[in-house]
C-alpha positions in Angstrom: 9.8 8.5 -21.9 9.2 9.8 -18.7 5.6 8.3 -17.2 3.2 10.8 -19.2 0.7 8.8 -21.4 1.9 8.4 -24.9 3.1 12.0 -26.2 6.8 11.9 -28.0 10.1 12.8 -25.9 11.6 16.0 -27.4 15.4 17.0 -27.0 15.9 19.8 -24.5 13.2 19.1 -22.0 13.5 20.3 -18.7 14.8 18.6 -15.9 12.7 15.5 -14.7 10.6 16.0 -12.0 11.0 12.3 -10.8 14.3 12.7 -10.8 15.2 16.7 -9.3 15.9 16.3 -5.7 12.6 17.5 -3.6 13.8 20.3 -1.1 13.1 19.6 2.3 12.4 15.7 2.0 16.0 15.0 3.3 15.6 16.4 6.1 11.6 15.4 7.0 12.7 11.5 6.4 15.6 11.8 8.8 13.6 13.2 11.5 11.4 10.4 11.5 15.1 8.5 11.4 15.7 9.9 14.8 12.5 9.2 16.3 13.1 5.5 15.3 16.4 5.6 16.8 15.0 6.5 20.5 11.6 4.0 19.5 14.0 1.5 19.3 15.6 2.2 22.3 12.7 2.6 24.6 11.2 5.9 26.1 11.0 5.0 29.6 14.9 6.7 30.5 16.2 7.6 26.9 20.3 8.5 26.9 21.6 11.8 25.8 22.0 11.0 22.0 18.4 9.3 21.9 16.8 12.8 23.2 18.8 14.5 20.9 17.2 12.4 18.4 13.7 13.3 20.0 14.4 16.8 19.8 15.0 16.2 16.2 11.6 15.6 15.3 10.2 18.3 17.6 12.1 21.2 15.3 11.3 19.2 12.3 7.7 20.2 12.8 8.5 23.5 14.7 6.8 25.4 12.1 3.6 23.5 12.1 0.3 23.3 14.3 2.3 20.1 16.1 5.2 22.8 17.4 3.6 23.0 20.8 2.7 19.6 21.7 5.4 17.7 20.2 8.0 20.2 22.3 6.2 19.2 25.3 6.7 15.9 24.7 9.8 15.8 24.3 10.3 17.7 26.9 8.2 14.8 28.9 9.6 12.0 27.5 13.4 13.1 27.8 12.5 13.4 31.3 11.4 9.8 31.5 7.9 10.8 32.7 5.7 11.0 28.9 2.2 9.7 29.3 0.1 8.6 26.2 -1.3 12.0 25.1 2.1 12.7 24.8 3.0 9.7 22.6 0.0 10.7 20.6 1.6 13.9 19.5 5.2 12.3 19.1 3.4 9.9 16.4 1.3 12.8 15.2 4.9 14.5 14.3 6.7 11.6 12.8 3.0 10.4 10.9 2.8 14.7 9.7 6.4 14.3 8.3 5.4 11.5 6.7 2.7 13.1 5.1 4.3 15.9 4.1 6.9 14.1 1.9 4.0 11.9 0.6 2.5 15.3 -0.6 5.5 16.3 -2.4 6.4 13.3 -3.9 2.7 13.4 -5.5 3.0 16.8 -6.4 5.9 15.5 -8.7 4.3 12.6 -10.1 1.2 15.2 -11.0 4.2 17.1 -12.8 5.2 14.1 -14.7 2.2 13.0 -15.5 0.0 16.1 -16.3 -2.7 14.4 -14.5 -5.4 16.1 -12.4 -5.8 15.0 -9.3 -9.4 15.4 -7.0 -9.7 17.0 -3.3 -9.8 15.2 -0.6 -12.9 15.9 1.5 -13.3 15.8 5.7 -15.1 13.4 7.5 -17.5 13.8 11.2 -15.9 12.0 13.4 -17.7 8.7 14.5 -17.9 8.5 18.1 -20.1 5.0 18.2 -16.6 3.4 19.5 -15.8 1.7 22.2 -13.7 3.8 24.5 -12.2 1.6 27.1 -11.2 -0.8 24.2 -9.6 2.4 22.8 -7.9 3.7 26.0 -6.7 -0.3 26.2 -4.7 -0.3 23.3 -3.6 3.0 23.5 -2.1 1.6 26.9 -0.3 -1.3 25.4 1.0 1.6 22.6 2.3 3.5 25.2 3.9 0.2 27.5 6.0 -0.5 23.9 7.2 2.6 23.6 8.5 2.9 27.2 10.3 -0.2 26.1 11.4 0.1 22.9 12.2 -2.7 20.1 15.2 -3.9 22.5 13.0 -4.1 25.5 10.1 -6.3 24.5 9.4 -9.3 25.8 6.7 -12.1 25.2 4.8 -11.1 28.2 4.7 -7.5 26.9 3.8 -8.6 23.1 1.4 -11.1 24.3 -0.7 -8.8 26.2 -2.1 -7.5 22.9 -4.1 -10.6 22.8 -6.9 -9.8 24.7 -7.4 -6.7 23.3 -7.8 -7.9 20.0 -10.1 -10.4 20.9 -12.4 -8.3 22.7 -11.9 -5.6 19.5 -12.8 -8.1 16.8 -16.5 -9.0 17.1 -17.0 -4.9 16.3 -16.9 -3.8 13.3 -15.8 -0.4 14.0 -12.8 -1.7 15.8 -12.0 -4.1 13.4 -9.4 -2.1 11.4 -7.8 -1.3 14.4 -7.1 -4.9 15.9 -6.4 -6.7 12.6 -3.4 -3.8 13.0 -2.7 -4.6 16.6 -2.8 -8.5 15.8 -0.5 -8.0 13.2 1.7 -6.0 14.9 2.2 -8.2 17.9 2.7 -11.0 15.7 5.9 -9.4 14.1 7.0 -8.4 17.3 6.1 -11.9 19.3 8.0 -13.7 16.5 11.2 -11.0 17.3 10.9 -11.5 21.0 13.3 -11.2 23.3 14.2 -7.7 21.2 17.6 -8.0 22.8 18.7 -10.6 21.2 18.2 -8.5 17.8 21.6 -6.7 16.3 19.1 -4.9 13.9 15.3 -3.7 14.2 12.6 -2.8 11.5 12.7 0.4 12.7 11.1 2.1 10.2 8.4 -0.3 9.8 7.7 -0.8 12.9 7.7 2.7 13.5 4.9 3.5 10.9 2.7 0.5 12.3 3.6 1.8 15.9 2.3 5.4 15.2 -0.4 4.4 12.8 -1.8 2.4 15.5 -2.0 5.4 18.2 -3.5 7.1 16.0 -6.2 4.9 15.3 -7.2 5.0 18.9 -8.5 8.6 18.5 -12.1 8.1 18.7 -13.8 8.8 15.5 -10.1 7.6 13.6 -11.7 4.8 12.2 -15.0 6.2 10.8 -16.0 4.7 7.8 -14.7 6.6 4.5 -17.4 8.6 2.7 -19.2 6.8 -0.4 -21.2 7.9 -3.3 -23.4 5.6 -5.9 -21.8 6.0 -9.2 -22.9 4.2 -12.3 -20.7 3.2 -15.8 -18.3 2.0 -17.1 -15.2 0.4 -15.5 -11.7 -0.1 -17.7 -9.4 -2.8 -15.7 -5.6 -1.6 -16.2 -3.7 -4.4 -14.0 -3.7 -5.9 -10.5 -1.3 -5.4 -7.8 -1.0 -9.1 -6.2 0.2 -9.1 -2.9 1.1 -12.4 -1.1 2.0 -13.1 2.7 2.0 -16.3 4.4 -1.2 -16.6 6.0 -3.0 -13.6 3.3 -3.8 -12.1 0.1 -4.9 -9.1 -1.8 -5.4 -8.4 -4.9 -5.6 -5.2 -5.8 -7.2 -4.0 -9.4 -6.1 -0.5 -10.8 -9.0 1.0 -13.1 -10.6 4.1 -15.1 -14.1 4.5 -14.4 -16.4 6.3 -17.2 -19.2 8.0 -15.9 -22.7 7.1 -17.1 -23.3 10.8 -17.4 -20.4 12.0 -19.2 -18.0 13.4 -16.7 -14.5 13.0 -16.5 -13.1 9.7 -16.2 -11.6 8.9 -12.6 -8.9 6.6 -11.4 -10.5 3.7 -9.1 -9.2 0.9 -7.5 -11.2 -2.3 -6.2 -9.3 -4.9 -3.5 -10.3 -8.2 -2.2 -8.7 -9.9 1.2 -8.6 -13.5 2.3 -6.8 -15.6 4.5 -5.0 -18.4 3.0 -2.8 -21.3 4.3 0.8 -20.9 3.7 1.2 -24.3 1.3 -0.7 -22.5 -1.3 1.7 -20.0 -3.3 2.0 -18.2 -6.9 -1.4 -19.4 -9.3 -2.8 -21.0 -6.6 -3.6 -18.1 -4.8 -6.1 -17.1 -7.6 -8.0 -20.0 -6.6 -9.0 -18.1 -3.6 -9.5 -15.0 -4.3 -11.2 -15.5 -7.6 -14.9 -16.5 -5.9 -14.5 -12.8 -3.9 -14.3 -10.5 -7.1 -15.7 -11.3 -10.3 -14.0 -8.3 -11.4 -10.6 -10.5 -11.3 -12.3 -13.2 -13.6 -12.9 -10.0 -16.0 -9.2 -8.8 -15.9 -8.2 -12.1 -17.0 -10.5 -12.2 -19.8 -9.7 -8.6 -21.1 -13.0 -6.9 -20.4 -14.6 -4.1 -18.9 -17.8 -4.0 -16.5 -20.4 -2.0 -15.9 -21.4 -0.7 -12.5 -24.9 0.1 -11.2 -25.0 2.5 -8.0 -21.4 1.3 -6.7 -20.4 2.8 -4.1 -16.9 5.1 -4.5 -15.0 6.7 -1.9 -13.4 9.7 -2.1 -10.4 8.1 -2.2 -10.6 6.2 -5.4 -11.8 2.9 -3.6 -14.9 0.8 -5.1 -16.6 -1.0 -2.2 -17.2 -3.8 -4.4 -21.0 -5.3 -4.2 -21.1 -8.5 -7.3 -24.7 -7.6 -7.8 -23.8 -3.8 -8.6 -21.4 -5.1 -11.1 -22.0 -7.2 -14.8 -19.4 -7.9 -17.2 -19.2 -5.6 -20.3 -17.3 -5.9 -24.0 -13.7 -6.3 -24.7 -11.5 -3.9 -22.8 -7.7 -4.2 -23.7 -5.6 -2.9 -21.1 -3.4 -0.9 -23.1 -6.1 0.5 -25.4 -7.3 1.9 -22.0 -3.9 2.7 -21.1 -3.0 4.8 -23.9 -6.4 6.8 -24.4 -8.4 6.9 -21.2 -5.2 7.2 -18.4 -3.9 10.3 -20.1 -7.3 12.1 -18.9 -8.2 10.5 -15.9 -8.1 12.7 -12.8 -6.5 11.1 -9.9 -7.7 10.5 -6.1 -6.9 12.4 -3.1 -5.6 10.4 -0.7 -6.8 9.7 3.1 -5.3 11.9 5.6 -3.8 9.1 7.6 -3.0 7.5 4.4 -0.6 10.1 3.2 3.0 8.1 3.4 5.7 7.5 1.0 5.3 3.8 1.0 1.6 4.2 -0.2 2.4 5.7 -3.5 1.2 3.5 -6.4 0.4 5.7 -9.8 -0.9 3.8 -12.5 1.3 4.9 -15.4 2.0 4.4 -19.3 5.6 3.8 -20.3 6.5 3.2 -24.6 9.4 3.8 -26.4 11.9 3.1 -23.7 15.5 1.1 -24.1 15.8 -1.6 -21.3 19.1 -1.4 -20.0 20.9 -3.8 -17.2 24.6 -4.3 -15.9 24.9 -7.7 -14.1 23.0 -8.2 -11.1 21.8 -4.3 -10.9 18.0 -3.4 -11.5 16.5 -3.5 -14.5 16.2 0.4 -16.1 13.7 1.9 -18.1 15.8 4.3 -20.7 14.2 6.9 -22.2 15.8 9.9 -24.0 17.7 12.0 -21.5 15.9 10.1 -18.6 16.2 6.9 -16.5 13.7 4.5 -14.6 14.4 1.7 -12.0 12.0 -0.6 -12.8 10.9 -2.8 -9.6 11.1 -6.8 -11.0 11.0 -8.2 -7.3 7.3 -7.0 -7.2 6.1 -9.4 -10.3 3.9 -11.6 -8.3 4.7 -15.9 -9.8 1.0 -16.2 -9.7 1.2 -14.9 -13.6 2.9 -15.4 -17.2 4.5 -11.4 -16.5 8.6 -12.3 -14.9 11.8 -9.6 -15.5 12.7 -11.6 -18.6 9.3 -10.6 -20.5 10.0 -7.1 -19.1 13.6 -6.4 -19.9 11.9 -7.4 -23.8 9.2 -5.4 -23.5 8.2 -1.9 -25.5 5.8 -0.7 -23.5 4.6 -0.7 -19.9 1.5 -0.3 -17.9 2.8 0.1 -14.4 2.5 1.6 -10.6 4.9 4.2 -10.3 6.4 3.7 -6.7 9.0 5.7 -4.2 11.3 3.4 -2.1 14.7 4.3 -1.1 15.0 7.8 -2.0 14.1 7.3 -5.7 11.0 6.2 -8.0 10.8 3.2 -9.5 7.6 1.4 -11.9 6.4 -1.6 -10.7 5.2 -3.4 -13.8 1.2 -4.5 -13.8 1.2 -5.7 -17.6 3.8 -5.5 -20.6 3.4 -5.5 -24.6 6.3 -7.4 -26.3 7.3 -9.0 -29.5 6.8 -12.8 -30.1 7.4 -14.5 -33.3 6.9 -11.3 -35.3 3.5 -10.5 -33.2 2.8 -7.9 -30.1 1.9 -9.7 -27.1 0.4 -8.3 -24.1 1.3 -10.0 -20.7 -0.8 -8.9 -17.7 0.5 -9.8 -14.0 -3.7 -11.1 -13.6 -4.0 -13.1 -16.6 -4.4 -16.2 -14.8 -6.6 -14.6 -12.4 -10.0 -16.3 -14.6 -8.5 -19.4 -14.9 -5.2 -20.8 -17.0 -4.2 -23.5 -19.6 -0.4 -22.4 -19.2 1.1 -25.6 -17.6 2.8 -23.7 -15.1 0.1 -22.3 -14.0 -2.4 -25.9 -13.9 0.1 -27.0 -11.7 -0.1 -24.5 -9.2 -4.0 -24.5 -8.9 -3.5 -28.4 -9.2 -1.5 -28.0 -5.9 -3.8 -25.3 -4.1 -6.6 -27.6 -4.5 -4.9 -30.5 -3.2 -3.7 -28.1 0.2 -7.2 -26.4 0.6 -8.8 -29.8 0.7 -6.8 -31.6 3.0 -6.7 -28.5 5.7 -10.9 -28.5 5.2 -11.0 -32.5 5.8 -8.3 -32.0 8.8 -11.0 -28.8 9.8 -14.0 -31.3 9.6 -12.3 -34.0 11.9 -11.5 -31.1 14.0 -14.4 -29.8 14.7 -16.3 -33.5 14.9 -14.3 -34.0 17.8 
């Protein structure tokens, strides 16, 4: 059945809204197509057919409050003479498109789901920031964009550097050059650009024009928080694993103390981590940052004291705010308190297609595959891709336990022009008895061989870099 809690599929329905094309997105996502074609290119003297894809974008938000400024930068910037406020409003186009298909894609999973969703509320601008360091990066923005993906070089790239160093030690700043650091570090290992037959470009596009952005002064002002106190229902984490970091992301329901309606929440932790130390190992790390992950793996709920929650569904986690409550099973959760739980807004410079991720409930599907092609979710009538390459190996959950599965808690995701559920935790049959298999089961700790090993191996890595560290810094 389609992602709307548990309620029976019925012959005849209507066309699925996951599935009906959206009018209009076509055309939004290959205007931001174009732009990427003359990014990649370089701005400094773009060719005929890369200011035709310029003037792409600028009709593509004719109609909007953008109409005037992004026509005069094209206008600039096909002339080879654009400064940075008019790169601003060139990312303010592509980054509004952006948006705008993020919106409609949410207005369909509301459809799907049934599920309320909260208002997103505006912010004062904080203008405590450093504006030279602002201007400075905004500078180095611009100097890409003049040269596009094919024109950078390590000289360019490198002269991020400083920037980031003298951006770090503030923390207003700091979202900003963690950005800029990783930016310059996917474009440094690139470098020469010329070299490259193919580019990133849409990736490097969003990070590009996310980044300008940023270096509006007030951009980066901390997101509004309230105290709120009760009762917190883990669903599944979203694991995500890079060379040098981690997240972990936990997807919840929060029950008000006071009776209210129950909200979708999510609570994240960072860390660095070396790159020997892969799939259950990573645990190991994160697992002193968020006790909330050692609760997850035990099947528990918590209860929260005046945490803070942002508008946007985000707990800023504080450990003392935060006890461990009774049994919570995820799918209990997942099959009485999802249905009602109103979703949250999401952050104006967060609206893009790549940061949809719906908690949903799937049961009483068929799992269907031909060969090497995705895994699909049947359901009567209906059809969903289900996303096996994001099933972190730092848990018992893999395609094989999924492809046997009956039902599904899961992240219901938009990537290449369709949805897809990205499966947080499964319930299957084993030896005549249901099974559930979270993605963070090992999170608290493991006996699963597999995963002893793993830790066995992180600890091993994590103590020989902190005794290489010591001698280091004896020296």
């Amino acid at each position: 059945m389609p992602p709307h809690a548990a309620e029976p599929v019925t012959e005849g329905r209507s066309a699925d809204p996951l599935t009906t094309p959206v009018d209009g997105l076509g055309e939004a996502l290959a205007a931001v197509d174009a732009f990427d074609r003359a990014l990649a290119a370089g701005l400094l003297r773009p060719q005929p057919a890369r200011v035709a894809d310029l003037t792409e974008l600028a009709h593509a938000v004719a109609g909007s409050p953008l109409a005037a400024r992004a026509a005069e930068a094209v206008e600039k910037a096909a002339a080879g003479a654009a400064g940075e406020d008019h790169f601003l409003a060139l990312a303010a186009a592509r980054t509004a498109l952006l948006g705008a298909a993020h919106d409609a894609l949410t207005a369909r999973v509301d459809e799907s789901t049934g599920r309320p969703r909260g208002e997103a509320s505006t912010t004062a601008p904080d203008q405590r920031q450093t504006v030279n360091l602002l201007l400075a990066a905004r500078t180095w923005l611009a100097d890409l964009a003049r040269a596009g993906w094919q024109g950078i070089d390590h000289e360019l790239v490198g002269s991020a550097a400083q920037i980031v160093s003298a951006m770090l030690p503030d923390p207003a700043l700091r979202r900003l050059a963690t950005l800029l650091d990783g930016f310059a570090a996917e474009l440094a290992a690139s470098c020469p650009g010329a070299s490259l037959d193919r580019f990133p470009a849409r990736r490097w596009g969003d990070l590009w024009a996310r980044a300008l952005l940023l270096t509006r002064p007030g951009a980066t002002a901390p997101r509004p928080a309230a105290p709120v106190t009760g009762r917190l229902l883990p669903l599944g984490v979203d694991l995500h694993e890079h060379a040098t970091a981690a997240q972990a992301q936990v997807h919840a329901v929060f029950e008000p103390a006071d009776g209210g309606a129950p909200r979708l929440v999510r609570a994240s932790v960072s860390v660095p981590k070396p790159d020997t130390v892969v799939a259950a190992g990573v645990w190991q790390l994160l697992r002193p940052h968020l006790p909330l992950l050692m609760a997850l793996g035990e099947g528990r709920s918590m209860q929260l004291t005046d945490m803070p929650l942002t508008d946007d569904g985000d707990l800023v986690w504080d450990d003392d705010r935060a006890r461990t409550g009774e049994p919570a099973d995820a799918f209990a959760t997942a099959r009485v308190a999802l249905p009602a739980a109103t979703a949250p807004p999401t952050a104006p410079l967060d609206r893009h297609t790549a940061r949809l991720a719906e908690p949903v409930f799937l049961e009483g599907y068929t799992t269907l595959r031909d060969g090497d092609s995705p895994l699909i979710f049947g359901f009567a009538g209906h059809s969903l891709a289900v996303d096996t390459d994001r099933i972190p190996a730092a848990g018992p959950l893999t395609p094989e336990t999924v492809a046997a599965s009956r039902a599904c808690i899961g992240l219901l995701r938009w990537d290449d022009g369709a949805f897809h559920v990205q499966p947080l935790a499964v319930e299957t049959t084993v030896r005549k008895k249901t099974v559930a298999l979270q993605a963070g089961a090992w999170a608290g700790g493991t006996t699963d061989k597999t995963g002893v090993k793993a830790e066995k191996a992180a600890t091993d890595a994590v103590t020989v870099l902190r005794e290489r560290a010591g001698r280091l810094l004896r020296k």
